[in-house]
C-alpha positions in Angstrom: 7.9 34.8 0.5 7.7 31.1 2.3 8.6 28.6 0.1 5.9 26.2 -1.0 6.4 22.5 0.7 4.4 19.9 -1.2 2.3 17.7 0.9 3.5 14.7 -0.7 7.2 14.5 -3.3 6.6 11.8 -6.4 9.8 11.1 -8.4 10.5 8.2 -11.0 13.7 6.4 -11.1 14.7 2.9 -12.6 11.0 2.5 -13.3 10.3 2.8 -9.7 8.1 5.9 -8.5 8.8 6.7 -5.2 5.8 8.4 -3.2 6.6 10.1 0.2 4.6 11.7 2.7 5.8 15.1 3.2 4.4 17.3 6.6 6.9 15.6 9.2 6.0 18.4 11.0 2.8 17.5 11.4 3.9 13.3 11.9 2.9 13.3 8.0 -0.8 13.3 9.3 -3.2 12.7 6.6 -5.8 15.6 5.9 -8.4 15.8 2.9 -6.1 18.0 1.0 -2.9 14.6 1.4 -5.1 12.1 0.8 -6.4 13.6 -2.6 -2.7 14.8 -3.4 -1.5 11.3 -2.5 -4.8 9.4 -4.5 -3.7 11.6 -7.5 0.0 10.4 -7.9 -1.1 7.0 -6.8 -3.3 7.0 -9.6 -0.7 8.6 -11.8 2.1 5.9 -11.0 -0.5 2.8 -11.8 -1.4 4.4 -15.4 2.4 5.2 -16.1 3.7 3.2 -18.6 7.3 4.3 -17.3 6.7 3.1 -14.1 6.6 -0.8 -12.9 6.5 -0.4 -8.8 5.2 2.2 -6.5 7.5 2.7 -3.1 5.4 4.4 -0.9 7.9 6.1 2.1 7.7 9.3 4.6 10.0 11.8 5.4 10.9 12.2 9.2 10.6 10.2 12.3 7.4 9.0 12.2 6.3 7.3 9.2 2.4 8.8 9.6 0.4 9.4 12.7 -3.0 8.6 11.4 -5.7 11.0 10.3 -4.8 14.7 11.3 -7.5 15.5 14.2 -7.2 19.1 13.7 -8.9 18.7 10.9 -11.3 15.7 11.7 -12.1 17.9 14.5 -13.2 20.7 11.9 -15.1 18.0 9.8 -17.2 17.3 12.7 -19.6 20.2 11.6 -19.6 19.1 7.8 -23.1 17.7 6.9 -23.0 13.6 6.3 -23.1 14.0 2.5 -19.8 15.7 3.4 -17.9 12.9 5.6 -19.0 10.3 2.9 -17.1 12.2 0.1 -13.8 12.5 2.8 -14.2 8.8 3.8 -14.7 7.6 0.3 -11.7 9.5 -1.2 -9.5 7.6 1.8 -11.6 4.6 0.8 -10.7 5.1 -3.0 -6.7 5.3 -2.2 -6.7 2.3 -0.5 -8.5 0.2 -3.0 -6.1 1.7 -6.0 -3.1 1.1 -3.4 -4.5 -2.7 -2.7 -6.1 -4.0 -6.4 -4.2 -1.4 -8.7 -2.1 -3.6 -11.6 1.3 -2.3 -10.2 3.0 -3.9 -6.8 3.4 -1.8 -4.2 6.1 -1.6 -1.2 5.8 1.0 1.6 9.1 1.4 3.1 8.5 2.7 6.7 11.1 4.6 8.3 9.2 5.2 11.8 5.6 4.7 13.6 2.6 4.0 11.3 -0.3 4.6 13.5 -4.3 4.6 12.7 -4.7 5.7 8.8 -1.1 5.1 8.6 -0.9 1.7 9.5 -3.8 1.4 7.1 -1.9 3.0 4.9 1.1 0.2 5.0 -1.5 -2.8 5.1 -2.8 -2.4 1.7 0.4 -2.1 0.5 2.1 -5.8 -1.2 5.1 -5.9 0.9 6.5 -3.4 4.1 10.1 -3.0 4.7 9.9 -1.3 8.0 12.6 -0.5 11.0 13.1 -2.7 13.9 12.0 0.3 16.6 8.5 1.3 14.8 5.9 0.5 15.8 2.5 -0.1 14.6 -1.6 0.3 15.9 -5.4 0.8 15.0 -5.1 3.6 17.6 -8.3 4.2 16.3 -10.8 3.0 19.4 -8.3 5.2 21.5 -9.9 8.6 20.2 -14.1 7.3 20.0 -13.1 6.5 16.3 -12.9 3.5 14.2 -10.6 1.9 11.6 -13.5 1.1 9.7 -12.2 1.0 6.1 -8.8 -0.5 6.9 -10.4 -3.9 8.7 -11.8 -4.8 4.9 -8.6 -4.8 3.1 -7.0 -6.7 6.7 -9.1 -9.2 7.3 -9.0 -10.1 3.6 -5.3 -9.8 3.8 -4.2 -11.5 7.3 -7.5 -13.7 7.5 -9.8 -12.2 10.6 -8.0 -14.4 13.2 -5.3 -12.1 12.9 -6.8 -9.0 12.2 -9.6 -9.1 15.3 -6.9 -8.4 17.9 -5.1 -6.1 15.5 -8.6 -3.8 15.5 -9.8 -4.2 18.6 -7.4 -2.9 20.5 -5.2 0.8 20.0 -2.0 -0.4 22.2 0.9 -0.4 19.7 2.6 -3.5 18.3 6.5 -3.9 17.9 7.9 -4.0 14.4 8.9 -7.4 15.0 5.4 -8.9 16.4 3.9 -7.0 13.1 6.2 -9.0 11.6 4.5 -12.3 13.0 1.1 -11.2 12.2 2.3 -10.8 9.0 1.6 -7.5 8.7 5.3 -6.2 7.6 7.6 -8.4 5.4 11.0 -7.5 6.7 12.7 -5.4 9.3 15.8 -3.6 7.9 18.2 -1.3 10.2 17.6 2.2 9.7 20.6 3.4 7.6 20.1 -0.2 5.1 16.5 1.1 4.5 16.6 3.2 1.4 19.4 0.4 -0.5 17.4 -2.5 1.0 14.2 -1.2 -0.6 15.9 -0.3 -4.0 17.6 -4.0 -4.7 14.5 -5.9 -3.7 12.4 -3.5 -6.2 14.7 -3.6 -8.8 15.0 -7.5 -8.8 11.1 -7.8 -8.1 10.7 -5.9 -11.5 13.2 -7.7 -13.6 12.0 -11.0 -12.1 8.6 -11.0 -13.0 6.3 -9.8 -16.1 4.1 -6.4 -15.1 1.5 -7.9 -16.7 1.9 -10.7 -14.8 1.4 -9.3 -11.4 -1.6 -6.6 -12.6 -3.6 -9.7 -13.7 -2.7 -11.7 -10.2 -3.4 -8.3 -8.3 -6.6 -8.4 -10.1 -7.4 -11.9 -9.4 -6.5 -11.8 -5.6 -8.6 -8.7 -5.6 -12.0 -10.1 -7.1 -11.5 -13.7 -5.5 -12.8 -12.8 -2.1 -16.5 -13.0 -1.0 -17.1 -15.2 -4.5 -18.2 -19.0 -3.5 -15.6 -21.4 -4.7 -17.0 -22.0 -8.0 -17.5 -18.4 -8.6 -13.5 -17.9 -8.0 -12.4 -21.4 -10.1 -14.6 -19.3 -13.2 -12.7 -16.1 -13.1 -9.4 -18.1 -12.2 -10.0 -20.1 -15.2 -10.5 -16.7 -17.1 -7.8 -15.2 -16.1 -5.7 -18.2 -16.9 -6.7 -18.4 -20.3 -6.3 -14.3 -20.9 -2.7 -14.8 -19.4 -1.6 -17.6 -21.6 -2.9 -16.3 -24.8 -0.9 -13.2 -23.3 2.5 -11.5 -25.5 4.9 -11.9 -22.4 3.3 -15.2 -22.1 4.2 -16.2 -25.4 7.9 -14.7 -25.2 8.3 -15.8 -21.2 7.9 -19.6 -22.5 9.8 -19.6 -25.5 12.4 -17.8 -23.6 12.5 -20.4 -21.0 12.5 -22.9 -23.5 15.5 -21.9 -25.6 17.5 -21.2 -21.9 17.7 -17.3 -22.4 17.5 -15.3 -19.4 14.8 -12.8 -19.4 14.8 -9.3 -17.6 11.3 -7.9 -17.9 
C-alpha cells in the first residue's frame, strides 16, 4: 500500500531539533491536523532536556503558503465553538514558538506567505534565501492575520508592522530584511551549513538557562507599565544570579577558562 508521509519530520542532532514542514505538495499548507502535529513536537523540543535550539525549516520550494483553504473552506460550516478551538491551537503554537525557554531559528528555504509568514515571525532569528519572499496575504482572501499582528507589533514595534498587515502584496527577502523581519539572507545551497554553524555557536556561546529566563522576560515585559517591568526585571535578575550556571559562568570568567555550555 501507499507509504505513509508525515505531515511534519522532527530529528535531533548536536542538541539541535530540526522541525520541517512536510506536504510540499500541498506548498506545506497548514491544516488543523499540521498545526497540532507541528504544536506537539514543538512542545516536545522545548521540554527536551537533549535539546538546546529548535530549527524550524520546510521541504520544497515554498517554505509554507499560509493556511490550507481547502480546508478553511470546509471549516466554514463548523459551529463558532469549533473555529475557536482551530484558532486557538494556531494561537497556542505561536505563543510556545515565541515565549518557549528554548531559541528558535526558522530557516526558510522559499515563500512564507499568510500563516507562514506568521509562522517565521515568532521565531528568534530567520535565515531565509535572497529570492523569497514574504506577505500577510491575508486581506487578499476576506481573511485576517489576526493572531500574528500580536506577536509583530510586539516584535517590530507597530510602525513597522502596520504596513506589513495592511496590505497582502509580497515583500522581497531583502526589504524583510529591513523591517527586520528576517535576520540574514544566505544563498540557497549555503542554507543548511549556514543555519548549522550559527546554531551550534549560539548554543555553546550562551547558557540555556540563560536565554529561557530572557525569553521569559521579553515575553511578560510588554503591556506591563514601566514599574510593573523594572519588578519582574529585578526578579528575574535576582533568580538568575543566585542561578548554578551563574555561579559557574562567573567563576569561569574569572579564573580565564573558556566555557562551552
Amino acid at each position: 500500500g501507499p507509504r505513509f508521509v508525515p505531515m511534519i519530520e522532527y530529528q535531533i542532532q548536536n542538541r539541535v531539533a530540526t522541525i520541517t514542514l512536510n506536504r510540499p505538495d500541498k506548498k506545506n499548507a497548514l491544516n488543523p491536523a499540521m498545526v497540532q502535529a507541528l504544536d506537539q513536537a514543538v512542545s516536545d523540543a522545548m521540554e527536551n532536556d537533549e535539546v538546546r535550539a529548535l530549527v524550524l525549516a520546510a521541504r520544497g520550494d515554498v517554505f509554507s503558503a499560509g493556511a490550507d483553504l481547502e480546508s478553511l473552506q470546509a471549516m466554514q460550516s463548523w459551529t463558532e465553538d469549533e473555529q475557536r478551538q482551530d484558532s486557538l491551537r494556531l494561537g497556542d503554537l505561536y505563543q510556545r514558538l515565541y515565549s518557549g525557554p528554548k531559541p528558535v531559528i526558522a530557516r526558510v528555504q522559499g515563500h512564507a506567505l499568510a500563516g507562514g509568514c506568521g509562522l517565521v515571525s515568532v521565531c528568534d532569528w530567520v535565515f531565509t534565501v535572497p529570492e523569497a519572499r514574504f506577505a500577510y496575504t491575508e486581506a487578499a482572501i476576506g481573511f485576517v492575520p489576526a493572531m500574528v499582528s500580536v506577536f509583530l507589533c510586539r516584535k517590530m514595534g507597530e510602525g513597522h508592522a502596520r504596513p506589513l498587515l495592511l496590505n497582502a502584496a509580497r515583500i522581497t527577502a531583502a526589504q524583510a530584511l529591513d523591517y527586520g523581519l528576517v535576520y540574514r539572507l544566505v544563498e540557497r545551497d549555503a542554507l543548511e551549513a549556514s543555519v548549522d554553524e550559527f546554531v551550534q555557536q549560539l548554543i555553546q556561546l550562551n547558557s540555556g538557562n540563560s536565554l529561557a529566563l530572557t525569553k521569559k522576560l521579553l515575553a511578560q515585559n510588554v503591556g506591563k507599565t514601566l514599574e510593573q517591568a523594572m519588578i519582574n526585571a529585578i526578579d528575574v535578575n535576582v533568580e538568575a544570579r543566585q542561578s548554578e550556571p551563574c555561579r559557574q559562568g562567573v567563576a569561569a570568567f574569572l579564573n580565564k577558562e573558556s566555557l562551552r555550555w
